[in-house]
C-alpha positions in Angstrom: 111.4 174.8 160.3 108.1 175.9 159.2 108.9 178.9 157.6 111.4 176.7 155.4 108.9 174.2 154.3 107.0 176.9 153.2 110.0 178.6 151.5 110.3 175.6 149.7 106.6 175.0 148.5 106.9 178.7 147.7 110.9 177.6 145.5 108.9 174.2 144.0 106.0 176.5 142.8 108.2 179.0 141.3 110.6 176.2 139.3 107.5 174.3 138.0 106.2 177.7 136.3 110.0 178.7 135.2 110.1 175.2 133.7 108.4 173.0 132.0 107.9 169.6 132.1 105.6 166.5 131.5 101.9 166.9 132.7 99.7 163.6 133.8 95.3 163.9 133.6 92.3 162.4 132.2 89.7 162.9 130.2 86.0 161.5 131.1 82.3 162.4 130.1 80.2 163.0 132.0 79.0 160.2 133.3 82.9 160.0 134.4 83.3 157.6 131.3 87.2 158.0 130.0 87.4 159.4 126.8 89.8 157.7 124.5 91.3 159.9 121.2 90.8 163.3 123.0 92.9 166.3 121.6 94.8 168.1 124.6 96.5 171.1 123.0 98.8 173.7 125.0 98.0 176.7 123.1 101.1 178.7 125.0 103.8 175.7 123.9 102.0 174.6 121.2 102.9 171.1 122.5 100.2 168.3 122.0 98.7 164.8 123.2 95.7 162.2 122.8 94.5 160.1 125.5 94.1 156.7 125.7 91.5 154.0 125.9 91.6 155.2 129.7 91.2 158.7 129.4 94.7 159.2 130.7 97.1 161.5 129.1 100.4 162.8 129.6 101.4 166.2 127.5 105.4 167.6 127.4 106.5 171.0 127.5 103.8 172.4 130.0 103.8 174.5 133.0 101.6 176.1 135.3 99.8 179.0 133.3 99.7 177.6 129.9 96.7 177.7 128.2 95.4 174.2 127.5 92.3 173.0 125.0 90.8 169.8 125.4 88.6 168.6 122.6 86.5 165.8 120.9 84.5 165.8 118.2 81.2 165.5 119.6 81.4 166.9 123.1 82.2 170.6 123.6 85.9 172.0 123.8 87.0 173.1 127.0 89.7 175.9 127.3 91.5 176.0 130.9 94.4 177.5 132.5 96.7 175.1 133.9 96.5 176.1 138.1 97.3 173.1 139.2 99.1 170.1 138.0 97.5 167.3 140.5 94.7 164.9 139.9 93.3 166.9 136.3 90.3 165.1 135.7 88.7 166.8 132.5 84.9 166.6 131.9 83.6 167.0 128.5 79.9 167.8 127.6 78.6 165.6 125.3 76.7 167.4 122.2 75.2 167.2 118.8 77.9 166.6 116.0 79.4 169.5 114.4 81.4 169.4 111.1 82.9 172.5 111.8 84.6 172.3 115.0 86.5 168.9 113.7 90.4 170.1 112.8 92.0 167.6 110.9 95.6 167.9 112.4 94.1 167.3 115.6 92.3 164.3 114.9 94.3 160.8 115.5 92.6 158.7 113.4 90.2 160.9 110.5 88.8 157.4 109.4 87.9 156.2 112.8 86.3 159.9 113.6 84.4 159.6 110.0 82.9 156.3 111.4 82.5 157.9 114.6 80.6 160.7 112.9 78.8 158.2 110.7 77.5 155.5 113.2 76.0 158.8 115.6 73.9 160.0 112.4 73.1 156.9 111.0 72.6 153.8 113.6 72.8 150.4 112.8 70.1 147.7 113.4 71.3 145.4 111.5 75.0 143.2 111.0 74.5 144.3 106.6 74.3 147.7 107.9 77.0 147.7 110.3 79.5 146.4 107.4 77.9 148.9 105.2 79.4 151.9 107.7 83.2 151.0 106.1 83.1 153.4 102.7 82.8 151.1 99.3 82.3 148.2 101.2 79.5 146.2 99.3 77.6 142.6 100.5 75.6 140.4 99.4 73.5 137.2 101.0 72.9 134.7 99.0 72.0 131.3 100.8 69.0 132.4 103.1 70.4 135.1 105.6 72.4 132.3 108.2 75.6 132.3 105.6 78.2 135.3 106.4 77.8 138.1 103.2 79.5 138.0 100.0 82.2 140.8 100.5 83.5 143.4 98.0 85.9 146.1 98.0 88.4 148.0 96.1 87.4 145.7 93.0 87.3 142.5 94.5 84.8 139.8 95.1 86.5 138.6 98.3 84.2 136.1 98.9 83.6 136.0 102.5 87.0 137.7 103.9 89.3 135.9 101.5 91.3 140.1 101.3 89.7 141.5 104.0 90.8 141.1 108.0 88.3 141.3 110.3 87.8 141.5 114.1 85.8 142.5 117.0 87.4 143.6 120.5 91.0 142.2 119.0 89.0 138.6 118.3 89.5 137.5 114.3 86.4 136.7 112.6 87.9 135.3 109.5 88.0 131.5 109.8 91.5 129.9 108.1 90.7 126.9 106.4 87.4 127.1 106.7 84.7 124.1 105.2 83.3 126.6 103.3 86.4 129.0 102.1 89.0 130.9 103.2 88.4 134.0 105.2 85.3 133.0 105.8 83.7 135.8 108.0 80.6 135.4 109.7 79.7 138.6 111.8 76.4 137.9 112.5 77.5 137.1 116.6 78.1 141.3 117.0 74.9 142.6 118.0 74.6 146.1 116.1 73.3 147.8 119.1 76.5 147.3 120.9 79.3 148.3 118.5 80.6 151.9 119.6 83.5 152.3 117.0 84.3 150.8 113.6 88.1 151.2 112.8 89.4 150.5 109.1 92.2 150.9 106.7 91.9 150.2 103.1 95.4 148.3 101.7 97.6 146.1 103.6 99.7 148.9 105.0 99.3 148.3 108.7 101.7 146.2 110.6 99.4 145.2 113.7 96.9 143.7 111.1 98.4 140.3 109.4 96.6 137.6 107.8 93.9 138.6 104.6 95.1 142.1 104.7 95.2 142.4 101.4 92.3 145.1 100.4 92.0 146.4 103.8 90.7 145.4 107.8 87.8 146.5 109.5 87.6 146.3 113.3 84.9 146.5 115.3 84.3 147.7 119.0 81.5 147.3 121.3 80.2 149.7 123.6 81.9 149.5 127.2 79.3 150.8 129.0 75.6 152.0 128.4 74.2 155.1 129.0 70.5 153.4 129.1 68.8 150.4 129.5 66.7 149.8 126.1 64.5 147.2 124.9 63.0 147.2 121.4 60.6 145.3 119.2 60.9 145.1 115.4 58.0 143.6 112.5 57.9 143.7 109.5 56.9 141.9 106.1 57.4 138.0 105.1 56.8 136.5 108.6 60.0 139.3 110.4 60.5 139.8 113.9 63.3 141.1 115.7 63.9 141.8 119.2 67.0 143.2 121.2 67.1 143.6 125.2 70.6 145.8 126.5 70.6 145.9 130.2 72.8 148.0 132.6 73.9 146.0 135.0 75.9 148.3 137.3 74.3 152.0 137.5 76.7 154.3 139.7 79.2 152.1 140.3 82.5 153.9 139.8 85.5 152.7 138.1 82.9 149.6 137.1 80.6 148.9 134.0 78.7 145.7 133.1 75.7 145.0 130.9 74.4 142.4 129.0 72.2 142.2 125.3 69.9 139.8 123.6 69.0 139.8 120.1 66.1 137.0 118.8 65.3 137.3 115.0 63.2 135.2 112.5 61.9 135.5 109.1 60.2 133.8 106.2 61.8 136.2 103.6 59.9 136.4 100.1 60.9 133.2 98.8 58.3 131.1 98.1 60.0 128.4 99.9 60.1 129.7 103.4 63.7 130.7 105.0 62.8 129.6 108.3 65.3 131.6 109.5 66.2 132.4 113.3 69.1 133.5 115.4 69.6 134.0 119.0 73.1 136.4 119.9 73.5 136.9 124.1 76.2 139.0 124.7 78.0 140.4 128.5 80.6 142.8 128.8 82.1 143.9 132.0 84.8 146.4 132.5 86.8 147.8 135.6 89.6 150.3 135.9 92.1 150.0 138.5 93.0 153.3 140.8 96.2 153.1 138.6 93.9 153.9 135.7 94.8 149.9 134.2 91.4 148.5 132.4 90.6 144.9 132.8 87.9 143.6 130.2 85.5 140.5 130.4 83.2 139.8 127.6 81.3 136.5 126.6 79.1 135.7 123.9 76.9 133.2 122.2 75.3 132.9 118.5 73.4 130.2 117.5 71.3 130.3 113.9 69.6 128.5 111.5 67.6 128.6 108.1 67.2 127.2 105.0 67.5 128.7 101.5 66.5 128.6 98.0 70.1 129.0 96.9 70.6 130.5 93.2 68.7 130.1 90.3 69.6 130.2 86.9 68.3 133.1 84.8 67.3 130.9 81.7 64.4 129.5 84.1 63.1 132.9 85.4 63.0 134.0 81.9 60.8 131.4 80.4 58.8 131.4 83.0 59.0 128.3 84.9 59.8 129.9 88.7 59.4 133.4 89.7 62.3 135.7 90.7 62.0 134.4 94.5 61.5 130.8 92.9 63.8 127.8 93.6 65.3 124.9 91.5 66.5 122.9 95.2 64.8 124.7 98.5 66.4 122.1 100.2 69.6 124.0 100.6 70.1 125.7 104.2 71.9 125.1 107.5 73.3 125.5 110.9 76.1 127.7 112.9 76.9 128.5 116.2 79.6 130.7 117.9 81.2 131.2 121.8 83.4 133.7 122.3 84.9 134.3 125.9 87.5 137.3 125.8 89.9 138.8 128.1 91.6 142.2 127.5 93.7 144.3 129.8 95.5 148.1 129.1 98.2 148.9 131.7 99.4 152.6 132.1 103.0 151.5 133.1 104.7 155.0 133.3 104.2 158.2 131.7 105.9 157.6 128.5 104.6 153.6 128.3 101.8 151.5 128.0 100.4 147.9 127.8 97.5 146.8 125.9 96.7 143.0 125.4 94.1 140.5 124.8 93.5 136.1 125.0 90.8 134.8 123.4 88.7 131.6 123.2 86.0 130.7 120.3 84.0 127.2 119.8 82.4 127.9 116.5 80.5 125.0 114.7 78.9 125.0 110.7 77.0 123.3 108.8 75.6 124.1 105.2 74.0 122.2 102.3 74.2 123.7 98.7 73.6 123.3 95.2 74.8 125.3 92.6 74.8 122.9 89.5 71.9 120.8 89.7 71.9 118.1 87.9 75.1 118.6 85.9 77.9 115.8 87.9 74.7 113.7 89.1 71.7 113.2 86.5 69.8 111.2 89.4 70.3 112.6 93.0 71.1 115.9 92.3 74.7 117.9 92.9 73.8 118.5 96.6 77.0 119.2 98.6 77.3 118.9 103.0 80.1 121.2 104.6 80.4 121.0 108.2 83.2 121.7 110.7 83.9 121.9 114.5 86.6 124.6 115.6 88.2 125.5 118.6 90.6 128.8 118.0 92.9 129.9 120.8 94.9 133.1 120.6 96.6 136.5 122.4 97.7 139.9 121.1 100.1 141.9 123.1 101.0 145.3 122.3 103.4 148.1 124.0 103.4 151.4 122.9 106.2 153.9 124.2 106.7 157.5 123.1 110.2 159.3 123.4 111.8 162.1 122.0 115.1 162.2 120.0 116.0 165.7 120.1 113.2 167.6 119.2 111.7 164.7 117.1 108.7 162.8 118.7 109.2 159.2 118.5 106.4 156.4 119.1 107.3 152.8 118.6 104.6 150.2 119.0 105.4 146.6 118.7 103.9 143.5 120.0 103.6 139.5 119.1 100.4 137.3 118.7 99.3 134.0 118.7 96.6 132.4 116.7 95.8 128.5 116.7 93.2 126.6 115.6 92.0 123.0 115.8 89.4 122.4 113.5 88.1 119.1 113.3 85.9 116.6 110.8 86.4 119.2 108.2 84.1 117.7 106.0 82.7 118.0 102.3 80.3 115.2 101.4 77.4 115.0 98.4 74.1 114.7 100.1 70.7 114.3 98.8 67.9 116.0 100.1 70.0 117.2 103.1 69.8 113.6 104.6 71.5 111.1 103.1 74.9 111.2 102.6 75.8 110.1 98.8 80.2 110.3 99.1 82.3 111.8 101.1 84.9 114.3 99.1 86.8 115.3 102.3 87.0 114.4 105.5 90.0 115.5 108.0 91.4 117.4 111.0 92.9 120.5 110.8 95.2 122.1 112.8 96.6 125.7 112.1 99.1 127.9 114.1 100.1 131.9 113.2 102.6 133.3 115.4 103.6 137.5 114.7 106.0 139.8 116.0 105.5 143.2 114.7 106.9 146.9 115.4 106.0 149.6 114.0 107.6 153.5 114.8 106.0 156.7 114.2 108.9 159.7 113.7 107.1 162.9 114.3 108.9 166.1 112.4 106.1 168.7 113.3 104.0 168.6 110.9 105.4 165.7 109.0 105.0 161.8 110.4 107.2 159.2 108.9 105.9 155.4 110.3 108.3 152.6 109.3 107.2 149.5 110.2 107.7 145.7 110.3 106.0 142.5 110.6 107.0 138.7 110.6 104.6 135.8 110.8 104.8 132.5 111.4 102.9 129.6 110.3 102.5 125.6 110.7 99.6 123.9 108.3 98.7 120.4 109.4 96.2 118.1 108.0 95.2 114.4 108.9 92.8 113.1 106.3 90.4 110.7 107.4 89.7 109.4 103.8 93.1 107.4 103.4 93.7 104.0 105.1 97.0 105.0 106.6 97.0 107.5 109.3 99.4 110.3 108.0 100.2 113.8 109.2 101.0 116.4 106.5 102.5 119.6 107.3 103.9 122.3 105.9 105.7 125.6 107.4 106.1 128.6 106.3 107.8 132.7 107.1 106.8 135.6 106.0 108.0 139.2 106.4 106.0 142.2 105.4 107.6 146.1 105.4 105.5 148.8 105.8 106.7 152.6 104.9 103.8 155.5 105.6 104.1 159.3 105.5 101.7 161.8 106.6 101.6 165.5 106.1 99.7 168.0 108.4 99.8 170.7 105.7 97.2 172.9 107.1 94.9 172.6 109.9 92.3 171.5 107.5 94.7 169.3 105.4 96.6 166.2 105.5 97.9 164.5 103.1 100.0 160.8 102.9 101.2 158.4 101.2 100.7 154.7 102.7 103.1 151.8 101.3 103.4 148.3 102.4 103.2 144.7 101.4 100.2 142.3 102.8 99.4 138.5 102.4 97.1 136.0 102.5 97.3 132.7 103.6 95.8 129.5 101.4 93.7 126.9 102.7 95.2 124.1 104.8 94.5 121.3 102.4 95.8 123.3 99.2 99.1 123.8 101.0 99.8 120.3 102.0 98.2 118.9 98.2 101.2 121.5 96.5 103.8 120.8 98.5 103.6 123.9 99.9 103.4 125.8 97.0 101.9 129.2 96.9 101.3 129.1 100.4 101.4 133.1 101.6 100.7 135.0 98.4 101.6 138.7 99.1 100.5 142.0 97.8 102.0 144.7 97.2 100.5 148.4 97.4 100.4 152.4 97.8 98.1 154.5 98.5 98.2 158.5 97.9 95.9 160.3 99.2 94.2 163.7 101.4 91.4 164.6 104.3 90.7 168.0 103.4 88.3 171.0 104.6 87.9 173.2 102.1 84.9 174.8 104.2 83.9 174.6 108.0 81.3 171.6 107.3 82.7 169.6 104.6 85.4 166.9 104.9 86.7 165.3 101.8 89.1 162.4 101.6 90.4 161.0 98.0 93.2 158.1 96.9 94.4 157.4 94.2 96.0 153.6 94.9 97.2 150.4 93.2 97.6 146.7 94.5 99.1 143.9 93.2 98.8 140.4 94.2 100.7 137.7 93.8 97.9 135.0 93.7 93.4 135.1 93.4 91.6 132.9 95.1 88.4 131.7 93.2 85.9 129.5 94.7 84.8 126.4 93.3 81.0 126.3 93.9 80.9 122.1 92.7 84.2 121.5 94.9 83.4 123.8 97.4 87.1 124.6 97.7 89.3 127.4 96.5 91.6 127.6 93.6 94.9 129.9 93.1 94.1 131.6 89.8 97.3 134.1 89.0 98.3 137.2 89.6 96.3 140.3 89.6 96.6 144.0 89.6 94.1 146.4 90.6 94.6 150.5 91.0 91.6 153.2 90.9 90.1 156.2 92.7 88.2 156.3 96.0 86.6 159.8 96.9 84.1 160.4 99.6 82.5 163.4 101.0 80.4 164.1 104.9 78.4 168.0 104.5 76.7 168.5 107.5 74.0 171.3 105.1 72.3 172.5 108.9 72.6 171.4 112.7 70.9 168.4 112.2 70.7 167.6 108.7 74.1 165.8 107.2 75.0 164.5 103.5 77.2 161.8 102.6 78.9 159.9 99.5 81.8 157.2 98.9 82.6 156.3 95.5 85.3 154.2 94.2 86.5 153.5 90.4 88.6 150.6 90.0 90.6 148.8 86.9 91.1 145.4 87.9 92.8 142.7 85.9 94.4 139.4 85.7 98.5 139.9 84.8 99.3 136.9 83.0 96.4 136.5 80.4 95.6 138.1 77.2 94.0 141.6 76.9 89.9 140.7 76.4 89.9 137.2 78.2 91.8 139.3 81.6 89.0 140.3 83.7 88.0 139.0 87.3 84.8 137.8 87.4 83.0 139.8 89.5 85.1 142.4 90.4 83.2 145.9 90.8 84.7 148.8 88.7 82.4 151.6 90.3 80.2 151.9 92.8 78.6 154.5 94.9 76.7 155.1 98.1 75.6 157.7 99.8 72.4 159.6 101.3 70.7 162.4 103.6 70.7 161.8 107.4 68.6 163.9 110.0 69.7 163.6 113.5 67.7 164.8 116.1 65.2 167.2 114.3 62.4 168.1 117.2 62.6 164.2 118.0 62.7 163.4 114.5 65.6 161.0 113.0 66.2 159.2 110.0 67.4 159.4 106.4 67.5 158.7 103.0 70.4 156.2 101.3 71.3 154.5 98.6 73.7 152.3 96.9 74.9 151.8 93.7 77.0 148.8 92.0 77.6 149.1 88.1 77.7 146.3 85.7 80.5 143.9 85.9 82.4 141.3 84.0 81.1 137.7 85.3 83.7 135.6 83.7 87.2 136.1 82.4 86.0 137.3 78.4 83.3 139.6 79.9 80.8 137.3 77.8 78.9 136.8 80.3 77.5 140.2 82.4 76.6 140.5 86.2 73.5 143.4 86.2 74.3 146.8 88.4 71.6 147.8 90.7 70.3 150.9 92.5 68.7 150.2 95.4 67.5 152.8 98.3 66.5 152.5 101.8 64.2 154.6 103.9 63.8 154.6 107.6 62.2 157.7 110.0 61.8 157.6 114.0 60.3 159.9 116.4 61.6 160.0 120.0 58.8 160.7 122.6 60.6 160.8 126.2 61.4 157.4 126.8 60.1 155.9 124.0 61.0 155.7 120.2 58.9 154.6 117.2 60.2 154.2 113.9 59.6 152.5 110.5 61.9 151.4 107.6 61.7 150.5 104.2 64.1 148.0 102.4 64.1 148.8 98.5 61.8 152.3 99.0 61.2 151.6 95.1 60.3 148.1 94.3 63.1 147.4 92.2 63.9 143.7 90.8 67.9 143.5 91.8 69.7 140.6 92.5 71.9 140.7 95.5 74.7 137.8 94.1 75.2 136.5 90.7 77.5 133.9 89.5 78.5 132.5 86.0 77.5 129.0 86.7 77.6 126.1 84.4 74.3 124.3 85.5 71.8 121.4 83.8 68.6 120.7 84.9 67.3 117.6 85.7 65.2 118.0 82.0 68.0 119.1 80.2 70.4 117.3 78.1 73.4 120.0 77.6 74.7 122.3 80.7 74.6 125.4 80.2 76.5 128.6 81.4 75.0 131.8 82.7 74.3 134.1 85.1 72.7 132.2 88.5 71.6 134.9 91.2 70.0 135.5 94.3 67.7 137.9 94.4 67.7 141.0 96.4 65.1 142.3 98.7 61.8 143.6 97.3 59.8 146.1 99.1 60.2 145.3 102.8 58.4 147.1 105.1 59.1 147.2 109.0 58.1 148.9 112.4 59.8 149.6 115.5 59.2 150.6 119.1 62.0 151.3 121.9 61.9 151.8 125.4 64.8 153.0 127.0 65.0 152.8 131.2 
């Protein structure tokens, strides 16, 4: 009997190298961390694989012998000959960055390893900086640093999110129907120290991503574990302080992470009226993974901030001399907002060839804001004061199951899930105030309820070097309002389908080249109480795009990605500053060049650059009075980075935002800006000092302008012009870290 158990080990042994077959490990760093996106390559089959969020991976065509590389930019490649096929656990070494060991075809997501590459070099401190890592993404604050940025992107002024969908850990920032506008995206709850990935996509070309993906999405990640504790204290210039706490929680605790942050910040800005800003963020992740290699995710958070502003002024009053550039016509603009997120989110390895990867969600988020953009111009005697205010619950879940096949000798990965988004928002209100205590009328007043429900799938058709991704996705959504204004109690509603195609190809045309071509039509939704006033007009205005495009090497430490793309849309939005609401204003068509560049020049010294040129236009009015107000034609960022020089770190950047047609007959001109940062830090053991400078130059920019008809209280006609808020001056600030 024994000697034919052992003739059989000896027959089992023999098969499994005749023969290959499908091969089960994981990748981890090594603090024994999984690695998601690592490259397994079998350099004897030439067969291929990326792990997942768990480290796991499962490669075909292997045997015992082959030769396998396992790689990830930033950690050193590991070459091993396959001896065994039980329990591969893969460590990788973490390193410095290096340009030149990154092979396109090997990478499953260039944009996300760009970010990677760019958040390691350059770190973010700040919630402008971390929106600042998505290439030719431009912001702008404008009502004293508690409102969420200005947006733009691929020529348009989205507001705050109206064409852009954002999220962190699968939670949707932009606010539907908000008090404010729509897509309203307020970011300011992410702490920057915690975020570990930024993914993005420019164009509405990606079927998991629904609502507002129109220009693009951005999603964030935060870290899942720390590799320090770190506490830091920040001051600077006009009254700043900042400081952020992260705390490991469990330290050797396998198969188990859990920390928490704080982040306090105030600030008196250099308005002469002070901003009186200050926001508290508390933030607790926990994460476990199952001896099945499932990962079960716990996070909770808490924002609460508040300020008050000098809002925009009109240029005619800076130029006569009657206030200064940080001046103020009404200081009594300002307000209040506060956010609770609880999130749960759990990825199942169901089988070799399947897995599982789902999230629910629960937000409170409450607003308030008091504004003033005309003056005097509807009210000679109180002023044009307007109140928002809203309180929100939003409940949802994402589910998504991904499950690679092969047809033939064709690789097949279909991904498809459903989702459900609903929110209750209630006492939506919009009142005019005076002196942000007394309330004058109220304009609205209502309860809104909202519900999304998707179903997406999306396949992926892999023909060795060429990937063809069809893909589908169909939402669903109910608009109710109740308005409290009207004596009758009455429910309107309105319903409406959508269904969006996607068609992407990709081409692995050399290891250092890929090219594609990304199609697909996106959507926006309108505002609750514009859908149920129409009738339900214009409810889901789609777009329609295509993007052509490369990543290229053309040397060991340059990358280079360029598109050439056009959008249409079906309907603008354009906000109303004296309304406060937004407005359909016709169809639009965009199309322009994005290029960007990362040249890493020595080991520790890297050089970067975005740029994108855009021609955007309204369709249906006459050539001269067809421009978008707003909407950036070029702009350009870029700088130096040094990363780890002898415990130095730091860099150079800048950003740049051309000239820009402010209303429809270019008549009236929004002013470009240059403006450039500075920021060096030395890191002695344990501790890190460091200084920045906002604006290294001193140059007079304004951050947001508008072409606002205003009138002053002295005035008798209104007048139209450019109103601004202006952008940082010289802002000196200091830093010291302790990490534990």
């Amino acid at each position: 009997m024994k000697q034919i158990s052992i003739l059989t080990f000896i027959m089992s042994c023999f098969a499994f190298t005749a023969y290959s077959q499908n091969v089960k490990g994981r990748v981890v760093n090594e603090l024994n961390q999984p690695l998601e996106a690592a490259y397994i390559y079998n350099q004897t089959s030439e067969s291929h694989a990326h792990t997942l969020e768990n480290g796991v991976f499962v490669i075909a065509n292997t045997k015992l012998g082959d030769s396998l590389r396992i790689g990830l930019l930033g950690y050193k490649t590991r070459i091993i000959t396959l001896e065994s096929i039980e329990h591969l656990n893969f460590i990788l070494e973490e390193k410095a960055f290096q340009l030149d060991e990154m092979v396109i075809t090997e990478e499953l997501n260039t944009v996300s390893t760009i970010s990677r590459l760019d958040l390691n070099v350059t770190p973010v401190n700040s919630t402008q900086e971390v929106l600042r890592k998505v290439p030719g993404l431009f912001i702008g604050q404008h009502a004293g640093g508690g409102k969420a940025e200005q947006l733009f992107l691929r020529g348009f002024d989205i507001d705050h999110g109206t064409d852009v969908s954002i999220s962190v850990d699968g939670m949707p920032v932009n606010m539907v129907s908000h008090a404010h506008g729509q897509g309203y995206s307020d970011l300011h709850f992410v702490i920057p120290e915690t975020v570990n990935k930024i993914d993005f996509g420019k164009g509405g070309y990606y079927a998991q991503e629904g609502d507002f993906n129109t220009a693009g999405y951005v999603n964030f990640k935060t870290k899942d574990y720390l590799k320090e504790s770190e506490v830091s204290f920040s001051v600077g210039q006009f009254n700043t302080m900042r400081t952020v706490g992260l705390f490991n929680l469990l330290e050797d605790t396998k198969n188990q992470n859990a920390y928490v942050a704080l982040e306090y910040i105030n600030t008196d800005g250099p308005f002469e009226s002070p901003q009186n800003f200050n926001r508290l963020n508390l933030f607790g992740k926990y994460v476990m993974f199952s001896p099945e290699n499932d990962k079960l995710i716990l996070t909770a958070s808490h924002f609460t901030s508040r300020w008050d502003a000098s809002g925009q002024i009109p240029q005619r009053e800076v130029d006569n001399g009657n206030i200064s550039r940080f001046g103020a016509i009404d200081d009594t603009e300002g307000g209040q907002t506060e956010r609770t997120n609880l999130n749960v989110t759990f990825d199942k390895y169901i089988d070799d060839h399947t897995s599982l990867s789902a999230n629910a969600f629960y937000s409170h988020y409450a607003f308030e804001l008091y504004s003033n953009f005309t003056f005097f111009l509807e009210d000679p005697i109180n002023g044009d004061q307007i109140y928002q205010k809203e309180d929100r619950n939003i409940f949802g879940v994402n589910t998504a199951i991904t499950h690679t096949t092969y047809l033939g000798d064709t690789e097949l990965t279909l991904t498809s899930g459903i989702g459900l988004r609903h929110d209750i928002s209630d006492d939506v209100e919009l009142s005019r105030t005076l002196n942000r205590s007394t309330t004058l009328e109220n304009i609205q007043l209502g309860d809104i309820n909202q519900t999304n429900i998707d179903a997406f799938v999306n396949a992926e058709f892999e023909f060795g070097k060429f990937k063809v991704a069809p893909a589908l996705r169909l939402d669903y959504f109910k608009f109710m309002y109740n308005d409290a204004l009207q004596s009758n109690y009455q429910t309107l509603a309105e319903t409406k389908t959508i269904v969006s195609p996607k068609l992407n190809f990709y081409y692995n045309a050399q290891d250092n080249l890929q090219l594609y071509l990304k199609s697909g039509i996106g959507f926006h939704s309108n505002d609750t109480r514009v859908v149920v006033a129409n009738g339900g007009e214009d409810i889901l205005p789609r777009s329609y795009g295509a993007d052509l495009g490369s990543v290229w090497k053309p040397f060991p430490k340059l990358v280079v990605n360029s598109a050439l793309w056009y959008l249409f849309l079906e309907q603008e939005f354009v906000y109303v500053g004296d309304a406060g609401i937004v407005e359909p204003s016709g169809k639009t068509r965009r199309y322009g060049l994005d290029l960007g560049l990362r040249y890493q020049l020595t080991d520790w010294l890297f050089l970067d650059t975005d740029a994108t040129l855009t021609n955007a236009r309204s369709v249906d009015d006459p050539d001269g009075e067809n421009y978008i107000p707003l909407a950036p034609d070029f702009t350009l960022i870029g700088g130096l980075s040094v990363d780890d020089l002898n415990g130095f770190s730091g860099g150079l950047r800048f950003r740049y935002l051309d000239d820009r047609a402010a209303n429809e007959d270019n008549s009236i001109v929004a002013e470009g800006y240059m403006v450039t940062d500075f920021n060096v830090n030395y890191k002695l053991n344990n501790i890190t000092f460091g200084f920045a400078i906002e604006n290294l130059f001193d140059v007079d920019w304004n951050e947001t302008q508008f072409a606002t008809e205003s009138r002053l209280q002295n005035e008798a006609q209104s007048v139209e012009e450019i109103h601004f808020t202006p952008g940082t001056p010289f802002f000196l600030k200091g830093t010291v870290s302790y990490r534990f």
